[in-house]
Each structure stands twice: as structure tokens, then as C-alpha cells.
C-alpha positions as CSV (number, residue, x, y, z in Angstrom):
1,X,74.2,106.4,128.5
2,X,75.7,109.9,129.2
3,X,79.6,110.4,129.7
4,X,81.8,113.3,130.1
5,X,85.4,113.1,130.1
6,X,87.8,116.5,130.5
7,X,86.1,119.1,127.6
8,X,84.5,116.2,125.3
9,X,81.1,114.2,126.0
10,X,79.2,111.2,124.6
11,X,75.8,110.2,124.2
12,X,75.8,106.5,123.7
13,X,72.6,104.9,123.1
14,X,72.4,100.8,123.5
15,X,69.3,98.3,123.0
16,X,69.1,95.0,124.5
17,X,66.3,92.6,123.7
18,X,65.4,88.8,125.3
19,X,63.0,86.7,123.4
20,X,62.1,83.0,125.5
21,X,60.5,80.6,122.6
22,X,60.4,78.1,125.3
23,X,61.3,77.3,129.0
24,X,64.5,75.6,127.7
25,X,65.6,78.3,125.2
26,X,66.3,81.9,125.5
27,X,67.2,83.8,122.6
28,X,68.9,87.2,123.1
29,X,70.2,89.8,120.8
30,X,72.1,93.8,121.7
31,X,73.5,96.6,119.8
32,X,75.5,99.7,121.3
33,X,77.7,102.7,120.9
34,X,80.7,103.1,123.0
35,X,83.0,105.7,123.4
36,X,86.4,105.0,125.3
37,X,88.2,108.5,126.3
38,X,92.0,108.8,125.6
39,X,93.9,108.4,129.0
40,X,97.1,110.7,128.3
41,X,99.8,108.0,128.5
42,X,98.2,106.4,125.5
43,X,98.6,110.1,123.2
44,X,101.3,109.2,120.6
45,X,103.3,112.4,121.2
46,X,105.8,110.6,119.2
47,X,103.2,111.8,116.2
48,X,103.0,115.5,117.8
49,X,99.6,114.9,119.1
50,X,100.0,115.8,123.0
51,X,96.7,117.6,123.5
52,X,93.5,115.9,125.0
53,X,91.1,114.1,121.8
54,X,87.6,113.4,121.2
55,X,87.2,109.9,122.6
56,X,87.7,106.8,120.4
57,X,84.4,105.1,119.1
58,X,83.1,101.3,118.7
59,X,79.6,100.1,117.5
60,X,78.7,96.6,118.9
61,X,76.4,93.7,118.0
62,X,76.1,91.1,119.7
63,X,73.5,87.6,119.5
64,X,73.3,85.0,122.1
65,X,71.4,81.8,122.9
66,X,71.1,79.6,125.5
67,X,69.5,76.2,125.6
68,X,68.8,74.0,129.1
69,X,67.1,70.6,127.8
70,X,67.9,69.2,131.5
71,X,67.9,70.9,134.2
72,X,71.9,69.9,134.8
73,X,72.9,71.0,131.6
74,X,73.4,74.4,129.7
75,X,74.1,74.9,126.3
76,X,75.4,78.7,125.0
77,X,76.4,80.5,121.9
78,X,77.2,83.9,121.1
79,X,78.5,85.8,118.2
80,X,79.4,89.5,118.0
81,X,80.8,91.6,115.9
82,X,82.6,95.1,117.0
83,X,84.1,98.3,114.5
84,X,86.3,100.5,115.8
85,X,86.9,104.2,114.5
86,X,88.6,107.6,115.5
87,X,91.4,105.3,117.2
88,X,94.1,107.7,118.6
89,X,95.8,105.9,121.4
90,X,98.5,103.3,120.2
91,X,99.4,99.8,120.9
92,X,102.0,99.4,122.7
93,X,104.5,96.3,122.4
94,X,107.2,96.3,125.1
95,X,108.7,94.3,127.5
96,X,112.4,93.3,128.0
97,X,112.6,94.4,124.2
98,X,112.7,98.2,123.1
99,X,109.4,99.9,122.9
100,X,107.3,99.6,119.5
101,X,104.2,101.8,119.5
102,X,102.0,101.5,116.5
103,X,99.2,103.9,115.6
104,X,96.1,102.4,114.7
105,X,93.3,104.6,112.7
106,X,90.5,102.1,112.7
107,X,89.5,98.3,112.7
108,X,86.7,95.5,114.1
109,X,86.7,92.2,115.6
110,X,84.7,89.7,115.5
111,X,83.8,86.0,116.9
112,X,81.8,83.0,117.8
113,X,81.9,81.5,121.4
114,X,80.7,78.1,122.6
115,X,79.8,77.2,126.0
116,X,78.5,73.8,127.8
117,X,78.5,73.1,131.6
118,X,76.7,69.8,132.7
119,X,76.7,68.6,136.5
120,X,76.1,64.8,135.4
121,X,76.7,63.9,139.6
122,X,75.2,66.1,142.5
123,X,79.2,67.1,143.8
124,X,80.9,67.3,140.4
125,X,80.3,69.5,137.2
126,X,82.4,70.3,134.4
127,X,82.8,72.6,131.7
128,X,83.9,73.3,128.2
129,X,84.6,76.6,126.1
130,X,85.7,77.4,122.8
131,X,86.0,80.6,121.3
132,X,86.8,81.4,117.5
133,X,87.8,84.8,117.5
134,X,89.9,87.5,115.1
135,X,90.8,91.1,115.9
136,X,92.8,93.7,113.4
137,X,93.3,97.4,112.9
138,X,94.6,99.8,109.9
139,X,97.6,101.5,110.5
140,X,100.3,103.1,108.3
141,X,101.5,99.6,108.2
142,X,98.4,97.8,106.6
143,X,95.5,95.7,107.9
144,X,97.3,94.3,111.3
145,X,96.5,91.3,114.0
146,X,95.9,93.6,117.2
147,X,98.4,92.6,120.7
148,X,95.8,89.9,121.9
149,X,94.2,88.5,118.9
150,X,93.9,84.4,119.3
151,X,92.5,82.7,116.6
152,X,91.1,79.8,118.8
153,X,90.7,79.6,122.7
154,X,90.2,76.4,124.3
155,X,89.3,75.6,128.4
156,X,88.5,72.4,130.1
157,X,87.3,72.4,133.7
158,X,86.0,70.5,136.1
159,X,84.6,71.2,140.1
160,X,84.1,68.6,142.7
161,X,82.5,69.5,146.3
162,X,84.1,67.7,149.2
163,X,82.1,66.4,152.1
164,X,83.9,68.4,154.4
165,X,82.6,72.1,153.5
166,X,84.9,72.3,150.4
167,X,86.2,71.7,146.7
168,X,88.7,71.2,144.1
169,X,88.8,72.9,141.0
170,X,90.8,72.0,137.8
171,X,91.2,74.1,134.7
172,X,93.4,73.5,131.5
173,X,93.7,76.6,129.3
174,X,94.2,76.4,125.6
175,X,95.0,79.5,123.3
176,X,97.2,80.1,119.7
177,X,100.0,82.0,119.6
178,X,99.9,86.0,120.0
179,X,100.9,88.1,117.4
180,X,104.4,89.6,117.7
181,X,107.1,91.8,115.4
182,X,109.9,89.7,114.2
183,X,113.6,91.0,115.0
184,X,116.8,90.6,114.2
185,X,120.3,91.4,114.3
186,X,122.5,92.2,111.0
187,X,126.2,93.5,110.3
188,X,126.3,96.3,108.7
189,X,129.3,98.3,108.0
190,X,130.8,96.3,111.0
191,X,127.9,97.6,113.1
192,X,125.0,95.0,114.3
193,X,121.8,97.1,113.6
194,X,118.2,95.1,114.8
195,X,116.0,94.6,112.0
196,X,112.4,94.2,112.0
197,X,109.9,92.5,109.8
198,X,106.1,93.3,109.3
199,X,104.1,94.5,112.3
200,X,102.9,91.7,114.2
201,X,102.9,89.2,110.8
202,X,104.7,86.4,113.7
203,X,103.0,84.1,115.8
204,X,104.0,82.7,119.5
205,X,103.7,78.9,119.7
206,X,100.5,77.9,121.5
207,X,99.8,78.8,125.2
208,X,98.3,76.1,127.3
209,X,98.8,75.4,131.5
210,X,96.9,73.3,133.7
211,X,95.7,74.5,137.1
212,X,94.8,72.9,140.0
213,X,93.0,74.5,143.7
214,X,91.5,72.7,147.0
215,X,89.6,75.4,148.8
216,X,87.9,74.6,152.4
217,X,85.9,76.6,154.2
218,X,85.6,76.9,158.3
219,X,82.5,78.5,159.6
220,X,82.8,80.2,162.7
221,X,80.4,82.3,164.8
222,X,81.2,85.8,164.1
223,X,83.6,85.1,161.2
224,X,84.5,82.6,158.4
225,X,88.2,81.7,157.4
226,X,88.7,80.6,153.9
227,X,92.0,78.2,153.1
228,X,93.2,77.0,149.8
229,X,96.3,75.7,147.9
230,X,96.4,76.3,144.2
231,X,99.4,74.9,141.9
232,X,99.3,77.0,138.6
233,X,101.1,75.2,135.4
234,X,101.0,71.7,137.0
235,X,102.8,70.3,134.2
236,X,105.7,73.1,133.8
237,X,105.2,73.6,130.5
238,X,107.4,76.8,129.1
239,X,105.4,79.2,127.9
240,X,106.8,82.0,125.5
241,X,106.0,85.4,126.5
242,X,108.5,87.2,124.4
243,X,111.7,86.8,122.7
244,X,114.7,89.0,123.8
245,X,118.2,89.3,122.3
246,X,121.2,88.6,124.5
247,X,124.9,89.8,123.4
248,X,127.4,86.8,122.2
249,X,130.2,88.4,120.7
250,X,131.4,91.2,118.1
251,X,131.8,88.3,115.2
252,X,128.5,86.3,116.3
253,X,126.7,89.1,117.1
254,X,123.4,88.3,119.0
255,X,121.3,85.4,119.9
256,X,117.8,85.3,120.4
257,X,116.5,84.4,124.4
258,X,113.0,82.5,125.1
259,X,111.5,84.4,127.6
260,X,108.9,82.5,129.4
261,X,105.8,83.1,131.7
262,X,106.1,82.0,135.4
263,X,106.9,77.9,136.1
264,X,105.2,75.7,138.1
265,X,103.7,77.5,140.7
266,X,102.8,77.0,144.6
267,X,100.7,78.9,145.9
268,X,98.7,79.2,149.6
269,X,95.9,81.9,151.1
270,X,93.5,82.2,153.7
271,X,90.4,84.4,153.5
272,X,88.7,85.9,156.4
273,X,85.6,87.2,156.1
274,X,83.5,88.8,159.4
């Protein structure tokens, strides 16, 4: 694969190979360069580096296999591996908190995903997925977790077809907690000053929502309309999103805020397609 991007351009060559032992297993296995160009907003011209730079590079291998014993039932695996190098752009860690923006020089990641999906009647199927997974970069700091790193990644879901032209579909998502920079407020001198610990050394507790949607479909003769009602974090549980600091008082100084991703949520569309 050829790419040009501004004055620089990359030649990245990738392999991919399928092997089938059998009609029930297919073995796979794929290896590749990459080059990601440096979008401007992501120069660290808080390091004096403002002008355009040779793209950022990352070597993948991947293997994967797949196993179908019945013709209802899939089994899949894959593990991959990824190193990154010539990192320029930096991570960025902001929200209602001040910007943090960490300059990363290189760094890999690597997992191992599950996979089974089984349709045990001819209207219902389900699913399950489990991925095992750690990414980290060197910076100035040390050997960091990157921004989305998750040790373990867990989904549930199941599908059931309705006689009446539609279905309902349930997920439950599972994941650990994020990495994030610790911070807090001291007195110094009379003066609260915000501290921070180690770069992302802090985990967010666990994320995990359950969603459900009924989708039915209306066939027409020049068009079809598409309706569905989807509830999103059925079971209101508060997940953390970030952790912001809110003002109490010159003696007590500040007190750390839960800030949460969105409730229980309603929500209603229609689809037209002619």
C-alpha cells in the first residue's frame, strides 16, 4: 500500500494468509506496516515542535482461527500483537479537568480475543466475547497504560426475531477501569495548589450497562420505514467518566465530584429507506 500525506510518503507492505485444514476450521494468520500521518492538532507545540513530521509507524501481527463443528455454532480466537515507534502526536487527557498532554516516544500492545455465537433455536441466537488486552507507551514519565487500555472486556448478547417482520436485541457490556492521573488539592503557603500523582498509575472502577432495542420493519412498495425503541443503561448504573474538583471553602479547600456517563436512557427512531 502507497500513501502520501503533505511532503512525506509511505510504502507499507502487508501479507495475509488463510489456511482451511478442514471444512469446520480455518486457520488464518497477517503481518503489516502502517504509517499514521500527524494531523496538526495532535503536534505538541507545547515541546516547540509546530512543523509537519514524518508519520508515526506500527508493525502488526496478527493470528486467528475459527472453528464451526455445527452449522449453528462458531467458535473464534485471535491474538495480535502491535509496536509502535516514531510517536509524535500526544495523548491527550481532558475533559471538565485541565488539559494533561503526555508525549509518548514509542510502545506496543498486545491481546487475545474470544468469540462464540450459537443460534441453539431458528429465531434466537446469542453471543459471548471476551478480550484480554494491554496497551502502554514510553514517555518522559516511564512505561505508561495508554487512555483506553482495559485489561479485560466482557459482552453478553442475545437476538430474538419476532413473527411480525422484527427483533429484539439485548447487550450487556463489561470492561475494567480506564487508566487516569490522580489529583489533588493541597495548602501551601495558604494557597490550594492541585497535585498530581504518576501518569495514568489510577484505575476507574469497572464499566458495565445493559442495553436493550425492539426494531420492526414495514415494507412498502416504493419505500421501507424502519422503527425502533432502544433503552440504553437499563439498570442505571453510575458510571465514572472522570473525576472533577468542585470548590468548598478557603479552610476545606476542594472536594472531588463523580462525574458520570449518561443515565438511563430512552431512546426512539424511524428509518426510511426508498
Amino acid at each position: 500500500m502507497y500513501q502520501s500525506f503533505g511532503e512525506y510518503s509511505s510504502v507499507m507492505p502487508r501479507l495475509a494468509l488463510a489456511l482451511r485444514p478442514s471444512d469446520k476450521l480455518t486457520l488464518r494468520g497477517a503481518w503489516g506496516k502502517y504509517n499514521q500521518p500527524v494531523l496538526v492538532a495532535n503536534l505538541p507545540v507545547e515541546e516547540g515542535i509546530s512543523d509537519s513530521q514524518p508519520p508515526e509507524k506500527a508493525t502488526h501481527y496478527i493470528l486467528s482461527a475459527e472453528y464451526s463443528p455445527k452449522v449453528n455454532l462458531l467458535l473464534k480466537a485471535d491474538a495480535y500483537y502491535k509496536n509502535f515507534d516514531d510517536l509524535v502526536g500526544r495523548i491527550k487527557d481532558y475533559g471538565k479537568k485541565e488539559d494533561l498532554f503526555i508525549n509518548p516516544d514509542s510502545g506496543d500492545a498486545k491481546g487475545v480475543e474470544l468469540y462464540m455465537k450459537q443460534s441453539p433455536l431458528p429465531r434466537f441466537s446469542w453471543g459471548l466475547a471476551y478480550a484480554l488486552s494491554k496497551s502502554e507507551v514510553e514517555t518522559s514519565y516511564g512505561k505508561i497504560p495508554q487512555n483506553y487500555d482495559r485489561r479485560h472486556s466482557l459482552s453478553l448478547s442475545a437476538d430474538y426475531a419476532l413473527l411480525v417482520d422484527g427483533w429484539i436485541n439485548v447487550i450487556w457490556r463489561y470492561h475494567s477501569g480506564d487508566p487516569y492521573t490522580q489529583a489533588w488539592y493541597e495548602n501551601v503557603n495558604g494557597e490550594w495548589q492541585k497535585m498530581y500523582g504518576e501518569a495514568n498509575s489510577k484505575r476507574y472502577p469497572p464499566y458495565h450497562s445493559l442495553d436493550v432495542r425492539m426494531t420492526k420493519n414495514f415494507q412498502f412498495k416504493k419505500f421501507s420505514l424502519s422503527v425502533y425503541l432502544q433503552v440504553m443503561n437499563l439498570y442505571y448504573r453510575k458510571n465514572i467518566h472522570e473525576y472533577s474538583f468542585e470548590r468548598i471553602d478557603d479552610s476545606k479547600g476542594y472536594q472531588r465530584i463523580d462525574e458520570h456517563f449518561l443515565p438511563i436512557l430512552p431512546a426512539f427512531g424511524i428509518n426510511i429507506q426508498f
